[in-house]
C-alpha positions in Angstrom: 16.0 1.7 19.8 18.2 4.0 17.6 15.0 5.7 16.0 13.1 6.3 19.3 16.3 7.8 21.2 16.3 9.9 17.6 12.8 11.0 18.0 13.8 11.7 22.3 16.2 14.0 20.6 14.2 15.8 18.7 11.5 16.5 21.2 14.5 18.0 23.0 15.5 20.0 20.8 11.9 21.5 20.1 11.8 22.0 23.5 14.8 24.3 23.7 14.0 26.3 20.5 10.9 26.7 22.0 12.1 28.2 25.2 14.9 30.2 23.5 12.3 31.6 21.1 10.1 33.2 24.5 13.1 34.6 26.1 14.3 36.4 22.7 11.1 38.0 21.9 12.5 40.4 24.5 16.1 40.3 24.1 18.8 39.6 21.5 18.9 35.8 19.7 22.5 35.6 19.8 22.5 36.6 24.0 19.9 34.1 24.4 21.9 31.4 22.6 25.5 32.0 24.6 23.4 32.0 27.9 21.5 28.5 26.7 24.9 27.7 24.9 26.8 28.0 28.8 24.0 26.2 30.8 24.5 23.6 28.4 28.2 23.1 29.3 27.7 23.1 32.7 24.9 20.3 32.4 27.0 18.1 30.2 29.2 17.7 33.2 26.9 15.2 34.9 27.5 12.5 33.0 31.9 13.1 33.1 30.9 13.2 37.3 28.7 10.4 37.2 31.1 8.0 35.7 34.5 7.5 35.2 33.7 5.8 31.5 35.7 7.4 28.9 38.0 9.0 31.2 40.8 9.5 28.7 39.3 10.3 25.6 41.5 10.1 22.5 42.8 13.1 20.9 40.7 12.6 18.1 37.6 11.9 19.6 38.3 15.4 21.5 38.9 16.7 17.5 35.5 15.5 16.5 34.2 17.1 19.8 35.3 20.5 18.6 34.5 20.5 15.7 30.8 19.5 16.8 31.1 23.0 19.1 32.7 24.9 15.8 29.7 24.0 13.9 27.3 24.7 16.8 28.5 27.9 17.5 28.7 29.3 13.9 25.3 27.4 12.9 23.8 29.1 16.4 24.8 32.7 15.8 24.1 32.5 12.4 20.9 31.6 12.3 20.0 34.0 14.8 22.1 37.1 13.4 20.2 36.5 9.8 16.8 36.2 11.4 17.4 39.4 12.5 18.1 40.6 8.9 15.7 38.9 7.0 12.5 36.8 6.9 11.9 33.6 9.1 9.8 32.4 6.3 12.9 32.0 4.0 16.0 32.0 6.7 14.9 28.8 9.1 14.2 26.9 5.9 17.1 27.2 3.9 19.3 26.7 7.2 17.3 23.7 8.4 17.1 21.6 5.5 20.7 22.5 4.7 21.5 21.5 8.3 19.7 17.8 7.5 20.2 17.6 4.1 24.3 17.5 3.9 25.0 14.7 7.1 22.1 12.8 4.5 24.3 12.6 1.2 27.7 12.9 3.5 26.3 9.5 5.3 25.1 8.2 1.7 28.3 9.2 -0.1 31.1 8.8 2.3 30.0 6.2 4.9 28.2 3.9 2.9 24.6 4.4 4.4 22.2 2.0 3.0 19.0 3.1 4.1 15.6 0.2 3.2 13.2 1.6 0.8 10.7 2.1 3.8 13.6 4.3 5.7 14.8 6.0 2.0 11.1 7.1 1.4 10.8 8.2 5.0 14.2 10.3 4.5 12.9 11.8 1.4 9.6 12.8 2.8 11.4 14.6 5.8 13.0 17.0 4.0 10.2 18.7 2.8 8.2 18.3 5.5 11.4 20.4 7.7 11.1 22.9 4.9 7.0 23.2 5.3 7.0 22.9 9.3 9.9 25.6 9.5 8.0 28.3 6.5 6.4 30.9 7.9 5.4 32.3 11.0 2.8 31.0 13.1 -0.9 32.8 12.6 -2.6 34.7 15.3 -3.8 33.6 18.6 -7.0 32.0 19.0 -9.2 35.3 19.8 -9.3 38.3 21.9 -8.3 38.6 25.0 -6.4 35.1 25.0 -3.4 35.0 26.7 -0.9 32.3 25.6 2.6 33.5 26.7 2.6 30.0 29.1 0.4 31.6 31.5 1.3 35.6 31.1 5.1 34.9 30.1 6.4 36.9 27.4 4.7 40.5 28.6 6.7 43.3 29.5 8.2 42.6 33.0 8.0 39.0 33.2 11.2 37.6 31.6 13.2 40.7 32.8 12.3 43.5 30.6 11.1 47.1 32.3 8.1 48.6 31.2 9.2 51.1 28.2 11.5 51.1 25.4 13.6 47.6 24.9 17.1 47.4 24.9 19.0 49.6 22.7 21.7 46.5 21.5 20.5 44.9 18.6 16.7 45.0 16.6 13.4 44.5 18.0 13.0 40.8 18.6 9.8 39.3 16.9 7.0 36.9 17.6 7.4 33.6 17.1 9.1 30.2 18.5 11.5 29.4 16.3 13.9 32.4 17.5 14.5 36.0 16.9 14.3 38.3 13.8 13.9 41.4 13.9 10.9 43.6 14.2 10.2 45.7 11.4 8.6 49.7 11.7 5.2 49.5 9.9 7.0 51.7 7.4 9.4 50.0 6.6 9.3 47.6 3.4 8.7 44.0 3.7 11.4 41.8 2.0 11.1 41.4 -2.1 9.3 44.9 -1.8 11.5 47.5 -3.2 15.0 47.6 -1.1 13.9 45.0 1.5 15.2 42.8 -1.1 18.8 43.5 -1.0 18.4 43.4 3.1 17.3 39.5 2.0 20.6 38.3 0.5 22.7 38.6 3.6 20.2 37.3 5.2 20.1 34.0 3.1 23.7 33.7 3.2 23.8 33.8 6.7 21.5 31.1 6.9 23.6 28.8 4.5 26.7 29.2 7.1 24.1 28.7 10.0 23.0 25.1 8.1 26.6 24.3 7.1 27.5 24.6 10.9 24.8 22.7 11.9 25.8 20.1 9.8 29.3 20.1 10.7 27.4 19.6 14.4 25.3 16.4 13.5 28.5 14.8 11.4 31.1 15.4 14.1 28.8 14.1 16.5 27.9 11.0 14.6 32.5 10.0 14.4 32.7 10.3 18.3 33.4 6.4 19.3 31.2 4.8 22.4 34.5 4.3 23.9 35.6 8.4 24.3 32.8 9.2 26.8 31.1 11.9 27.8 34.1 14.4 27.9 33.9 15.0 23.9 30.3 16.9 24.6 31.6 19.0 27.3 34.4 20.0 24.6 31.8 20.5 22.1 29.7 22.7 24.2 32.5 24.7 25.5 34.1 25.5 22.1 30.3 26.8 21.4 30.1 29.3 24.1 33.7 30.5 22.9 32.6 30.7 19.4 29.4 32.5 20.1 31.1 34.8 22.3 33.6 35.7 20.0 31.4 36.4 17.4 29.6 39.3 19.6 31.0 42.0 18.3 29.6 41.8 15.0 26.0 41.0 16.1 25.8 44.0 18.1 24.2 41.8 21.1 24.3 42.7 24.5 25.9 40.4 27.0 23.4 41.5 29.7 20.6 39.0 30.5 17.9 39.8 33.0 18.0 36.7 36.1 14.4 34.9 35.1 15.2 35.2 31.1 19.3 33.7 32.0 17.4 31.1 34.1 15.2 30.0 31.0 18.2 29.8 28.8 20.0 28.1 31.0 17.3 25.2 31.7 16.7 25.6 27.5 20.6 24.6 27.0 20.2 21.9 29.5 17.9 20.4 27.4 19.9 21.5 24.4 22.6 19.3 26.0 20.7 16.2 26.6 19.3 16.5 23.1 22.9 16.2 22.1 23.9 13.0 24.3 20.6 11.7 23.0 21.3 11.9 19.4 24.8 10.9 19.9 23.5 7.2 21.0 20.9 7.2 18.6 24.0 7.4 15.8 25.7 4.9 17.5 23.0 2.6 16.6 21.2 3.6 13.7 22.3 5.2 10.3 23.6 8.9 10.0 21.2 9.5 7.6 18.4 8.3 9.7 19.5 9.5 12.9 20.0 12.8 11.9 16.8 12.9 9.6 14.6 11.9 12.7 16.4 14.5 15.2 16.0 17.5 12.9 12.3 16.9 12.7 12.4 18.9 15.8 10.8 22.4 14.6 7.4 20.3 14.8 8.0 20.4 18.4 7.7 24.1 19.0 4.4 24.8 16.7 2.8 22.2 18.4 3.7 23.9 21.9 2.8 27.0 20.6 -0.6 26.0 19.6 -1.2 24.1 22.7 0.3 26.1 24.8 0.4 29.7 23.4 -3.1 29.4 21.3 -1.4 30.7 17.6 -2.5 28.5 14.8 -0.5 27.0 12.2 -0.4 27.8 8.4 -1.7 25.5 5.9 1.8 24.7 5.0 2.7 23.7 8.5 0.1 21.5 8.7 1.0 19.4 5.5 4.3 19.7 7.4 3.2 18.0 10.7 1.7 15.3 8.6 4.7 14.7 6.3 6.8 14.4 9.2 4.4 11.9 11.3 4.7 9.8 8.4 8.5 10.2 7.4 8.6 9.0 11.0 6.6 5.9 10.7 8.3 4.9 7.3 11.3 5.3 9.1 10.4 3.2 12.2 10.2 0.4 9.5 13.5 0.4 8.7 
């Protein structure tokens, strides 16, 4: 049960990277992610409404709570602020397998994890498979005059946007569904071409702090007791908005978000929030090491909903990737 509520949660979190990534090819990652980041809150309240369960959460299940919302906002803004400085080819890797690779040997190493063979093959097979799903954009669209966009979203207008120049906070937001980066002028050098290089190091950096505080996210997560409740997420979730929020100012994002793009953020953190509660119960009966293996397999979700539903094909790499990950899932499953 723990694996398949793992693999719910992953499908959820595809889902809202793949949302995100439509509404910030028109406006500014980190805007995107406080307006997703907020919906998110406000959904995690159904559950505290629903149910009086956990009504008096223990200070230190409230702790891990923050610090889940500490690593979620940092990892969040992060990723997003360095895909707008470097490449997505090198900056979603290094910040998703660092994301999945440090609950793995924290779970291993500090809480005594003892994956099978079958589940320990599986783990090892996912990581590389993350890395190869997550390189590299996704190629063109299927042929002329295709429209993907989810029926003629994504064009000028539809999500917001005025016909005419884009909003002046922030770089050009680019193609693809993992999330933004930023557009480059065809005049402009590609990174490790000349001085794109240097532009490539703060890039990578930022990534590393994205992945730490994702981390942080799937460990805290994984020490909040059944018995606390729901009320720990809604802490976690708030304490994101505030971090992302405060961390503004040096993104150079807007705060303005037109109403159909806030909408899709909005229903994007809801799901971003259910993939939470999700993968909450799935650590509450499986390892860490699995559990958080299986739920950061989702970057398969949104290349598969772009190819279905947007018509881009996938790279050679991501297609090893896909396969690596169906069968890190099965060996897993196993377990």
């Amino acid at each position: 049960m723990g694996e398949l509520l793992a693999v719910a949660s992953a499908l959820c979190f595809g889902t809202t990277h793949f949302l995100s990534g439509l509404v910030s090819r028109h406006r500014h990652g980190v805007t995107v992610a406080a307006c997703a980041q907020a919906g998110g809150t406000v959904v995690s309240l159904v559950p505290v409404l629903l149910t009086t369960h956990g009504a008096n959460a223990p200070p230190s299940a409230l702790g891990w709570g923050t610090l889940s919302g500490l690593g979620t906002g940092v990892g969040v803004a992060c990723l997003y602020w360095s895909m707008n400085q470097g490449p997505m080819s090198v900056v979603v890797p290094v910040s998703d397998v660092t994301a999945v690779g440090l609950p793995v040997l924290a779970g291993i190493t500090l809480l005594g994890d003892r994956p099978s063979p079958p589940a320990l093959t599986g783990i090892a097979l996912g990581l590389p498979a993350l890395w190869l799903v997550s390189r590299g954009e996704l190629g063109e669209r299927g042929g002329p005059g295709e429209r993907g966009e989810l029926g003629g979203w994504g064009e000028p207008g539809e999500l917001g946007e005025p016909h005419g120049p884009r909003e002046p906070h922030g770089p050009r937001e680019p193609h693809g569904p993992h999330g933004p980066r930023g557009l480059r002028e065809p005049h402009e050098p590609r990174p490790g071409h000349g001085r794109a290089t240097d532009r490539s190091r703060p890039a990578v950096v930022l990534a590393l702090v994205a992945g730490v505080g994702l981390a942080l996210h799937f460990f805290a997560l994984a020490r909040i007791p059944a018995s606390a409740g729901w009320w720990p997420v809604v802490v976690s979730r708030a304490v994101s908005v505030a971090v992302i929020l405060a961390l503004f100012p040096a993104t150079g994002a807007s705060l303005r978000l037109p109403r159909r793009a806030a909408a899709v953020a909005a229903v994007a953190g809801g799901l971003g929030t259910l993939a939470t509660i999700l993968y909450l119960l799935a650590t509450r009966q499986e390892l860490l090491s699995v559990a958080v293996v299986l739920s950061a397999l989702y970057p398969a979700v949104p290349v598969l909903l772009a190819l279905t539903f947007l018509r881009e094909r996938i790279t050679r790499p991501q297609a090893v990737g896909l396969l690596g990950a169906g069968l890190a899932i099965g060996l897993i499953a196993l377990n």
